[in-house]
N, CA and C atoms as a LAMMPS dump frame, in Angstrom:
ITEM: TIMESTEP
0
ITEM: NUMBER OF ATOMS
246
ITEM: BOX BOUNDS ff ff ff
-5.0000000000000000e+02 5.0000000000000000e+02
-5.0000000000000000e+02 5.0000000000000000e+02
-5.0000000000000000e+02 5.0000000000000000e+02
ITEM: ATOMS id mol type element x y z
1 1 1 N -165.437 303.204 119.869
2 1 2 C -164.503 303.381 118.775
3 1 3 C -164.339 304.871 118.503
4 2 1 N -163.133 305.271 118.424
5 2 2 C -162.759 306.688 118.423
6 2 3 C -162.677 306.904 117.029
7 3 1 N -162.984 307.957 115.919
8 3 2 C -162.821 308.622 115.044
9 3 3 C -161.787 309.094 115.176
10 4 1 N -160.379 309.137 113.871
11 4 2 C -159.168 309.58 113.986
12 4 3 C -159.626 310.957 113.398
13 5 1 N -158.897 311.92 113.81
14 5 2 C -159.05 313.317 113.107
15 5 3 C -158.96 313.797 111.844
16 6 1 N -158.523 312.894 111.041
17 6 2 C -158.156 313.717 110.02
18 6 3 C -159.893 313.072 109.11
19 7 1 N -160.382 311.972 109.903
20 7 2 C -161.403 311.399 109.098
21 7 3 C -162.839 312.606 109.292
22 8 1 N -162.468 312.753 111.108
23 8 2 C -163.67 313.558 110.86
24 8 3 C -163.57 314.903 110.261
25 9 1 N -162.337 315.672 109.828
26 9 2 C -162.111 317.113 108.898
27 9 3 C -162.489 316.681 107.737
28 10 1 N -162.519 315.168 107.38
29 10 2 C -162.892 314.745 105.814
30 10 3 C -164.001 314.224 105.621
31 11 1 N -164.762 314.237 106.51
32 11 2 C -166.072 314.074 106.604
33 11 3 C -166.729 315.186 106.322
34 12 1 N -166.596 316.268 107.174
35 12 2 C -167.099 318.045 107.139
36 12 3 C -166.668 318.31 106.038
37 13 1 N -165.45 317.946 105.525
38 13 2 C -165.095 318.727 103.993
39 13 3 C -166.01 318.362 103.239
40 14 1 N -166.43 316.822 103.168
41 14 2 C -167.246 316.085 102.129
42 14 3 C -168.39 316.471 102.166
43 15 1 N -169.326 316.814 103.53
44 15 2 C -170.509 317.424 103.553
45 15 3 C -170.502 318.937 103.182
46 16 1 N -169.507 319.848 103.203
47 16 2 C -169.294 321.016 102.726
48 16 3 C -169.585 321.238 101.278
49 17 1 N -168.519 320.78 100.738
50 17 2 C -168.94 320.251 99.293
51 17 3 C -169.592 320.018 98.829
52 18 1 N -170.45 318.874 99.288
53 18 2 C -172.133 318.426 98.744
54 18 3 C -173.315 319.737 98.902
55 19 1 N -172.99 320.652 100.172
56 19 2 C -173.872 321.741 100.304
57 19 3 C -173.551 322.885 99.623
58 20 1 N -172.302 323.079 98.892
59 20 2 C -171.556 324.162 97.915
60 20 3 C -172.04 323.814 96.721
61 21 1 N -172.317 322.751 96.159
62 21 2 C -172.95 322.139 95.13
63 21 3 C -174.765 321.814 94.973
64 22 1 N -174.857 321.71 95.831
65 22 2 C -176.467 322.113 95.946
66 22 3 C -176.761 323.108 95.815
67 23 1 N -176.139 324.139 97.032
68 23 2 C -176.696 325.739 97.012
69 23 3 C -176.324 326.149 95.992
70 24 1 N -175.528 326.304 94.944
71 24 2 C -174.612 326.919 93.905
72 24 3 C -175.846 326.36 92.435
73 25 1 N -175.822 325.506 92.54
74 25 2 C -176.731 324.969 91.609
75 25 3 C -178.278 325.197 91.487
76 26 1 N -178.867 324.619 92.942
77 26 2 C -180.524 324.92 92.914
78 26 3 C -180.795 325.831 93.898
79 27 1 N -180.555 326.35 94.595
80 27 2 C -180.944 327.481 95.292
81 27 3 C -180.438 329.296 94.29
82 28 1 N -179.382 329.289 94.366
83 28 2 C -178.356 330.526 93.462
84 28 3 C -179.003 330.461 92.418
85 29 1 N -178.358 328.909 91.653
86 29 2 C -178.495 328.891 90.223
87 29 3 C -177.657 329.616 89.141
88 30 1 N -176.113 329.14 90.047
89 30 2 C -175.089 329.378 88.797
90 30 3 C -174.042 328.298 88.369
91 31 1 N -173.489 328.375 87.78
92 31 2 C -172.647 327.66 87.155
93 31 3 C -170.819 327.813 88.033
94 32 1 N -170.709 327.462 88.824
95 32 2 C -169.103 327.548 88.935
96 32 3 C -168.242 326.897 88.55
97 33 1 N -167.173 327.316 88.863
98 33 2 C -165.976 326.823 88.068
99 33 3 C -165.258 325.762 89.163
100 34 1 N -164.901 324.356 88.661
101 34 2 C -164.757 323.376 89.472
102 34 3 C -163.429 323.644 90.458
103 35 1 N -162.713 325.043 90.063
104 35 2 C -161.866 325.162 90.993
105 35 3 C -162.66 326.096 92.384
106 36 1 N -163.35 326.988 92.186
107 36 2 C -164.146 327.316 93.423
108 36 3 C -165.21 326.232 93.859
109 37 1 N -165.62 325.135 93.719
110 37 2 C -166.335 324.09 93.903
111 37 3 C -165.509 323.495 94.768
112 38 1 N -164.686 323.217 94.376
113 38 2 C -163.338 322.447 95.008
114 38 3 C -162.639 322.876 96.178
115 39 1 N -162.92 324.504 96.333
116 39 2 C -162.261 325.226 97.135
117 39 3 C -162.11 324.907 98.787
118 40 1 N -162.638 323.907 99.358
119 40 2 C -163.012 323.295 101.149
120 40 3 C -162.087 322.146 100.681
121 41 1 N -162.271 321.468 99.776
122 41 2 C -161.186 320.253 99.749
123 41 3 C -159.654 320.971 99.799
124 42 1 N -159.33 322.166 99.531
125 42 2 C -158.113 322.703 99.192
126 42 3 C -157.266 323.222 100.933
127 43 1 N -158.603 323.658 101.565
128 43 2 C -158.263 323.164 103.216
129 43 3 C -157.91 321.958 103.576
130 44 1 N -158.79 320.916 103.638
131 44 2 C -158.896 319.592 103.689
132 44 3 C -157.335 319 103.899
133 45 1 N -156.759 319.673 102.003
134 45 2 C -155.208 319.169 101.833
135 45 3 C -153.641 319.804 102.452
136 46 1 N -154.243 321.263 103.088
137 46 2 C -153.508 321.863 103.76
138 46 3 C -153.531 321.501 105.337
139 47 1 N -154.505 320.991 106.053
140 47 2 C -154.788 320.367 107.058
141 47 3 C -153.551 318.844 106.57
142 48 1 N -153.702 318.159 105.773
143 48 2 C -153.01 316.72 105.788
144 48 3 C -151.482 317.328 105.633
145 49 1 N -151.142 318.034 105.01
146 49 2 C -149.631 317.988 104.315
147 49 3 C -149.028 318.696 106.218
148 50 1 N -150.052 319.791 107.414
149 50 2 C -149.696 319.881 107.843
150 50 3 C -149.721 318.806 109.059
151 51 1 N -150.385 317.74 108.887
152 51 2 C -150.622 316.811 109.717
153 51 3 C -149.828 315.945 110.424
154 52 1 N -148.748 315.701 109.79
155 52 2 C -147.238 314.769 110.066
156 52 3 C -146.474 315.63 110.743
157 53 1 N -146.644 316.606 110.81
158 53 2 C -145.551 317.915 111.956
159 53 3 C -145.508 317.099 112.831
160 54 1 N -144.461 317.757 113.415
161 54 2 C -144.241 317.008 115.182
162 54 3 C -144.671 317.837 116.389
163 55 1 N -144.488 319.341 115.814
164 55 2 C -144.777 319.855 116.59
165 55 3 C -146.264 320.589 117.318
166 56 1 N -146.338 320.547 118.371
167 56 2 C -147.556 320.138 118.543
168 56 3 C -148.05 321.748 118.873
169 57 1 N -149.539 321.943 118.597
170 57 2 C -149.935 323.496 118.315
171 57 3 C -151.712 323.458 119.001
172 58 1 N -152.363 323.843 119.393
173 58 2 C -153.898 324.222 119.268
174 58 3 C -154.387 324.233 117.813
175 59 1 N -153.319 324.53 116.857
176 59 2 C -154.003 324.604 115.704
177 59 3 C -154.047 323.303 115.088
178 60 1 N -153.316 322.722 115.49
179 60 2 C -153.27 320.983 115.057
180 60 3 C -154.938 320.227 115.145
181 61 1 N -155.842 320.8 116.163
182 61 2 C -156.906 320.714 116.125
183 61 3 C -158.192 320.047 115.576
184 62 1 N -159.018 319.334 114.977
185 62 2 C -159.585 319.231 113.864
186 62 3 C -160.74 319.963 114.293
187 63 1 N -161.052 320.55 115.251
188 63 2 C -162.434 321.884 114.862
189 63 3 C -161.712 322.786 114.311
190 64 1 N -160.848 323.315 114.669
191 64 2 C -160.144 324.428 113.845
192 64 3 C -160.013 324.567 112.473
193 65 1 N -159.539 323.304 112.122
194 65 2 C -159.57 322.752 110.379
195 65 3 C -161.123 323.139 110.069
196 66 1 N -162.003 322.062 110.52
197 66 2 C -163.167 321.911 110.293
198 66 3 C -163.911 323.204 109.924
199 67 1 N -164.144 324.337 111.411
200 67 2 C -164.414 325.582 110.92
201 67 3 C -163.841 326.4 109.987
202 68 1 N -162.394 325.967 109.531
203 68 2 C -161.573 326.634 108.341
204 68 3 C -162.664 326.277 107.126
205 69 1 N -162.671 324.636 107.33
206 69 2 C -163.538 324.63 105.945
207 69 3 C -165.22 324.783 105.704
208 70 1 N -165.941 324.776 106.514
209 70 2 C -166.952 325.697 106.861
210 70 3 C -166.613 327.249 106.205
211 71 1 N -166.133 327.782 107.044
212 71 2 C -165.552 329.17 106.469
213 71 3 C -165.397 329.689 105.486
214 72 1 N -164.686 328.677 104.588
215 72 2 C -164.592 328.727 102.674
216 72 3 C -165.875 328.635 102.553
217 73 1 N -166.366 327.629 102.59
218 73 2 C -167.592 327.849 102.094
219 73 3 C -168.571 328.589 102.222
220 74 1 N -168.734 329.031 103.254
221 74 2 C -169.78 330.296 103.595
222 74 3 C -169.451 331.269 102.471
223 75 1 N -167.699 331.466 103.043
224 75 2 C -167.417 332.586 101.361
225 75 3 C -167.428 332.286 100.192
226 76 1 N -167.486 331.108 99.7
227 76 2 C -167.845 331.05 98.491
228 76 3 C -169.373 331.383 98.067
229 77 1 N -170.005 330.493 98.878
230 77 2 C -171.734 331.252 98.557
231 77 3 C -171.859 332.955 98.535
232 78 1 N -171.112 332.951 99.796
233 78 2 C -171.234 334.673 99.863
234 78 3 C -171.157 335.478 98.84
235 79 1 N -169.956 335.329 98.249
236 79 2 C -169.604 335.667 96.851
237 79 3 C -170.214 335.578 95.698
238 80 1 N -171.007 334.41 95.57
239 80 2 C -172.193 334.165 94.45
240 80 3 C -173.49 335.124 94.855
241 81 1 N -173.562 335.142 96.085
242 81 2 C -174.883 335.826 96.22
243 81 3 C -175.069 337.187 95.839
244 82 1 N -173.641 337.833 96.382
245 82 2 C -173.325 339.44 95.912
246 82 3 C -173.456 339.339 94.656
């Protein structure tokens, strides 16, 4: 059984999230604001709205997405840590 793509970018988003919310909370130990919390799901929705294109790209991808939203998140911690 094959995994459709957009499930497994929403899978990584969902585990992103859960680890932006852990680290932010008990490791850091700050308080953010539910719009930088939120910030990997905001890939997530730019990945879907571009998903119905026709035209077909490398970036259409879902590692590409995936490491996009990885990516946010690294910078969001990053940013708390500074």
């Amino acid at each position: 059984m094959k995994i459709p793509d957009e499930i497994k970018v929403a899978l990584v988003t969902t585990a992103c999230i859960i680890l932006l919310a852990v680290v932010l909370k008990n490791i850091i130990r700050v308080e953010a604001d539910s719009l930088i919390t939120n910030s990997p799901s905001y890939v997530f929705i730019a990945y879907i709205v571009t998903w119905g294109q026709k035209k077909e790209s490398r970036c259409k991808s879902p590692l590409y997405w995936s490491l996009a939203v990885v990516a946010v998140t690294l910078a969001v911690i990053l940013i708390y840590v500074l």
